[in-house]
N, C-alpha and C positions, 0 to 999 in steps of 0.2 A: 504493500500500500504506500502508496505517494502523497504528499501532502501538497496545495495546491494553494496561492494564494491570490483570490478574485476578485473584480469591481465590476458593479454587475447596477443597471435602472431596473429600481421595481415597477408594477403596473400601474403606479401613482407619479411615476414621474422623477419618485426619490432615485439618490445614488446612492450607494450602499456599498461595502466591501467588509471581506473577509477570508476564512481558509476552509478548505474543506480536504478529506482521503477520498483517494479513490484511486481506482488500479487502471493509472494511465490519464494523460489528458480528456481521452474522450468521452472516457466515465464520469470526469467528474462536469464535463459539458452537459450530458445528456441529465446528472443526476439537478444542474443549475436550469435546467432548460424545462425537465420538468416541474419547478416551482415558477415556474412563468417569470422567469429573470432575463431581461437582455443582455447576455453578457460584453459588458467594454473589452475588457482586457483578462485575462490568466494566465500565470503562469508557476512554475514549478519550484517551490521553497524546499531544499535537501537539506540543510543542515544553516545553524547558527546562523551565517554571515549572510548566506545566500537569503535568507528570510530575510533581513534585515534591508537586504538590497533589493528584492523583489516587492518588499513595501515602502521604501520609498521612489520606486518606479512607478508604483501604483500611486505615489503623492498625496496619500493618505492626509496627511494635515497641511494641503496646498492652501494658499490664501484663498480665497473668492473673489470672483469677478464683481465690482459694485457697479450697481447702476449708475453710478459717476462716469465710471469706464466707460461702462458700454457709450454714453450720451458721447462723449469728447470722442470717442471711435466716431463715432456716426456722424459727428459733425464733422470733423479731419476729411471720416473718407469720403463724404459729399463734396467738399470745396475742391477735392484731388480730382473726381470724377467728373465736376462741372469744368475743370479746368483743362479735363483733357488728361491726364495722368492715366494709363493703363491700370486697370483694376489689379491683377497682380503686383506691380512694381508700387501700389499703392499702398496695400496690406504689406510689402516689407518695409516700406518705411517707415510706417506706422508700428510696427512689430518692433522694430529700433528703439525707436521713442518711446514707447509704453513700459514704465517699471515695473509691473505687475506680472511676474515671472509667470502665473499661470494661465493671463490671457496672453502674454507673447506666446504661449505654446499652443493654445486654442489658434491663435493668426498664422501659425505658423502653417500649422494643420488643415486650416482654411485653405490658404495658398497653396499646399499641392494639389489637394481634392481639385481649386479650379484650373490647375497648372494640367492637371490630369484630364482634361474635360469636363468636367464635372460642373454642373448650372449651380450660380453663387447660391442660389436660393437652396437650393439641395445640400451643399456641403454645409450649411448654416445649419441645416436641419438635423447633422451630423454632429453638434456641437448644442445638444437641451439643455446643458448644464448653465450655458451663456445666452443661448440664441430661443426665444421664447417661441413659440407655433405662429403667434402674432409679427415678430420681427421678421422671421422666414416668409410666409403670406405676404405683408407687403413690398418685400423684396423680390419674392417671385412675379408681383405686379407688376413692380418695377421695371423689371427683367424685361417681361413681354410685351408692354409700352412702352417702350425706349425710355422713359425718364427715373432712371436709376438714382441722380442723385439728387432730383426735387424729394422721391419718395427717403431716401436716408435725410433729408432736411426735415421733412414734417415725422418722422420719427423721431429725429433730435427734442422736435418740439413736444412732443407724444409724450417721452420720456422722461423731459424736462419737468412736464405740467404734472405726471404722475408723483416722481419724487418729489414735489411742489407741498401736492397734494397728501402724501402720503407720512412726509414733515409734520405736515400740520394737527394730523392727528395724533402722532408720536409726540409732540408739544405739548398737547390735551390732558395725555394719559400719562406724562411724566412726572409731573409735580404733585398731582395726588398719591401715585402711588410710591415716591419717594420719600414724601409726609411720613403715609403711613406706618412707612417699613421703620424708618423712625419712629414713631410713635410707639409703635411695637414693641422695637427694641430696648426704650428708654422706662417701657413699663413691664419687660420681661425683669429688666433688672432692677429696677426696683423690688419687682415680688421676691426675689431671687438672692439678692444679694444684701439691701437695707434692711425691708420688713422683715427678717431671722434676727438683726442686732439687736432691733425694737423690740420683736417679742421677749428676748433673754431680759432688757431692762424691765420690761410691765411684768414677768415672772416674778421678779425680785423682791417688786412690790407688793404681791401678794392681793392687789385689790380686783373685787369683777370688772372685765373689763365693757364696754360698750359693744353693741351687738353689729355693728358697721368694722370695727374694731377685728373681733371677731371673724368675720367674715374673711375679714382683709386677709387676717395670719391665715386662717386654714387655705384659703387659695394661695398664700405664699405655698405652706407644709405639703399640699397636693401637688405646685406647680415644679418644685424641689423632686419631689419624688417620685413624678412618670415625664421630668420636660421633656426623654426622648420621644415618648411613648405620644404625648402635646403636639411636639412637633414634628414627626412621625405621621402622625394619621394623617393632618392635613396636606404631608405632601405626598404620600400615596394615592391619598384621595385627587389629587394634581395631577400625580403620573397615570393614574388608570383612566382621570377622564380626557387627559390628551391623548390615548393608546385610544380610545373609545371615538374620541374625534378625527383619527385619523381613518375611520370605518364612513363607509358611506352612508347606514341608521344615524351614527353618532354627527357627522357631519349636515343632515338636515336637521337633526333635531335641536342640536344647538344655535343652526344660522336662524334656524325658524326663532327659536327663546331671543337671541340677540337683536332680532331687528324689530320684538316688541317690549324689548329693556326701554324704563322710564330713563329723557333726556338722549341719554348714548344710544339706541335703537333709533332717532330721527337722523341723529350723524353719520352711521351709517350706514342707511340706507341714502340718505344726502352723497355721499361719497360713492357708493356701489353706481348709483344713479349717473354721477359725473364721471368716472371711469368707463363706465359702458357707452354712454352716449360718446367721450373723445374716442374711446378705441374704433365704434362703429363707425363713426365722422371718418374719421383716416381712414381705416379700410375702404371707404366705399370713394373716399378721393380718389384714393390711390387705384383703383380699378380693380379692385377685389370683389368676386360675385358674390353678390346678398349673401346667398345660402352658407358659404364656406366664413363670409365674415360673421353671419351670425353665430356659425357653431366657434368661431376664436372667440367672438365676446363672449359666450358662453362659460366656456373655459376659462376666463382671465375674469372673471365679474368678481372672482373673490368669495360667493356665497353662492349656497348650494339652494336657497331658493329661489333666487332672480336667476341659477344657471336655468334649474326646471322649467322656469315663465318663459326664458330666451327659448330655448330646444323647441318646447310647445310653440311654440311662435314659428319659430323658422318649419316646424311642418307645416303647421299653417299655412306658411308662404310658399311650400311646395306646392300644396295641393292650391296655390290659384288668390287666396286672400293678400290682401297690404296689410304690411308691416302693424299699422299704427292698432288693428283692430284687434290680434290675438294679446297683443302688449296691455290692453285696455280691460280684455274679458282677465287676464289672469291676475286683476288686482296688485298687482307688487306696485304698477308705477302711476305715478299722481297726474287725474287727469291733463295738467297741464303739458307732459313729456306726451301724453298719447297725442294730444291736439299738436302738438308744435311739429312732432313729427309726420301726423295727418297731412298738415300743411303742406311741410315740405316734399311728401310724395308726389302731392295734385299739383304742387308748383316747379317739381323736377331740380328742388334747391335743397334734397335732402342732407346730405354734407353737410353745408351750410347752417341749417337750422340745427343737426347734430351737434354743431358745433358751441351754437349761441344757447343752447340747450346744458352743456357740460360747463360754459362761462357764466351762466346763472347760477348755476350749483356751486362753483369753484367758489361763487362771492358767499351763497349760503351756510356752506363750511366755513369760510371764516366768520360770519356772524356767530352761528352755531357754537363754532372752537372759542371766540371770546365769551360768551354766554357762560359757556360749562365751566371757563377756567374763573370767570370773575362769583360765578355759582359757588365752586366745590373748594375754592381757598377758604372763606371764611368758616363752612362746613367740617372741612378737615381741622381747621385750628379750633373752633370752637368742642369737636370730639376730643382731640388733646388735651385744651383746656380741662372738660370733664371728667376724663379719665383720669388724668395726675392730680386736679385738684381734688378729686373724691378720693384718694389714697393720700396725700396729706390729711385733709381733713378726719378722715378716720385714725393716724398715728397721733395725730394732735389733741385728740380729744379726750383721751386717758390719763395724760399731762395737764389739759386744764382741770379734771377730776381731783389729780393729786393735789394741785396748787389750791384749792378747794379745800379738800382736807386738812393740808399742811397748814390753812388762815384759819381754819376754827380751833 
């Protein structure tokens, strides 16, 4: 038996790697092939050094590509392409200049596949881990209406507005939950490390103590004596229900809870809403057929119930109906998107309105995102306040007792 070590996309899309036995490369292909893995790469680890080297050929803890990258690619390689620069000699000079050891090797890769014949849009396709179904699509647009580097220009822009976008709610969700992990923290230790000194001094005294008092210490003496067990559940309960969301029950059921959460459920679906209408805008600029850009916004909408509402829609639109009517019967989107888009079918400026349709949105997340942060600050401080001052005030109040006693 031979030991084997693999990088393999599962049927979600993820990469994955690892080792497996088996008696011969081809066993252990066939044994990877039956758990429905793509395999990238394998190859054969025999002993110590060779593992060692066979994982990091497999680049196991490569950096990642950010969507920073990708944008300044896409813009670089558009100005190369409008300017007349051969597509190959453009990706290596770009391969030059890019520090990101793992996308020079991604460009690199590109560059043979199309050095080899091979159409840019296909060899992109070749490359999931960087090149999204949506990037590949409008590049293969591209491709077959000559305007290759308008189409990477309004990607740039695509990309730009997403991480824009995508900033903004990272902004939203940052400050609360750094609060409270603070807050957390500051009243772990307290129960943990103060409320024990306290209790030893009110022992001393021998007097009853107050029933808030009380309380306090035994959630200290509890929280002392199972905090793995404390902090343990809750992050199992974490792990099992990300393992559960990575299922496709677990993934409706929670995008369905999330986009009827108070406050954070109108953002988004605010956002779901503007990401779908720029992605479909570009697509259908770019000369991508309805149907195939329907099922990429599908895919890329983020949430597994507006994917459902797209899908049903673009049969819809096989079987003969516009756009704007299956979007409207499936409730996810507010009448205002189905009308604008209506419009724009019957006026032939669908793009267009797609587009004024994702820059209404883009303002209503930032209203939205100010709302919730000028909201949920006074919220989180005022929960602080209450927590730490209700733990003073119960260590305190067995001392005003004493001082009581100690004056008669």
């Amino acid at each position: 038996m031979a030991e084997f070590v693999y990088r393999v996309r599962t049927s979600q899309g993820t990469i994955s790697q690892g080792t497996i036995e088996a008696d011969g490369q081809r066993k252990a292909v066939e044994q990877l092939r039956a758990r429905r893995l793509i395999i990238l790469e394998i190859n054969e680890a025999k002993k110590g050094i060779a593992l060692a080297e066979s994982i990091k050929r497999l680049e196991l803890f490569k950096k990642k590509v950010k969507s920073k990258d990708l944008v300044l690619f896409s813009r670089q390689l558009s100005t190369m392409v409008s300017s007349g620069v051969p597509i190959v000699q453009g990706l290596t000079i770009l391969g030059e200049q890019i520090e990101n050891v793992s996308f020079q090797k991604v460009i690199g890769k590109l560059r043979e596949d199309i050095e080899a014949g091979v159409p840019i849009a296909e060899a992109m396709k070749r490359q999931p881990e960087v090149f999204t179904e949506l990037y590949s699509s409008m590049i293969q647009a591209g491709e077959v209406g000559g305007i290759l580097d308008t189409v990477l220009d309004r990607l740039s822009a695509y990309l730009e507005a997403t991480e824009k976008l995508r900033g903004k709610v990272k902004g939203a969700m940052t400050y609360p939950v750094v609060v409270s992990l603070i807050a957390a923290g500051v009243t772990i230790f307290l129960l943990t490390a103060v409320i024990p000194t306290f209790k030893t001094i009110f022992e001393g005294f021998g007097a009853d103590l107050p029933l808030p008092t009380k309380i306090l210490i035994d959630l200290s003496d509890l929280l002392k004596k199972y905090i793995f067990l404390i902090i343990g559940i809750p992050v199992g309960i974490f792990i099992g229900l990300k393992q559960w969301y990575k299922t496709e029950k677990g993934k409706i059921f929670f995008d369905s809870k999330f986009l009827k959460l108070p406050m954070f459920g109108m953002l988004l679906r605010k956002v779901a809403i503007a990401r779908c209408s720029r992605t479909l805008g570009t697509l259908v600029k770019s000369g991508v057929p309805i149907l195939q850009a329907m099922d990429t916004v599908a895919k890329t909408s983020g949430n597994k119930v507006i994917e459902q509402a797209l899908l049903q829609a673009k049969e819809s639109i096989r079987e003969g109906e516009k756009i704007a009517e299956p979007l409207k019967r499936s409730g996810v989107f507010p009448p205002m998107v189905t009308q604008m888009i209506a419009i724009g079918e019957e006026s032939g400026n669908l793009d267009t309105m797609l587009t004024k349709i994702a820059e209404f949105y883009d303002q209503e997340v930032d209203v939205t995102v100010e709302a919730l942060t000028s909201l949920i600050e006074p919220l989180v401080m005022c929960m602080m306040a209450i927590v730490i001052g209700a733990i003073v005030i119960a260590m305190f109040m067995p001392m005003l007792q004493i001082s009581q006693l100690v004056s008669k």
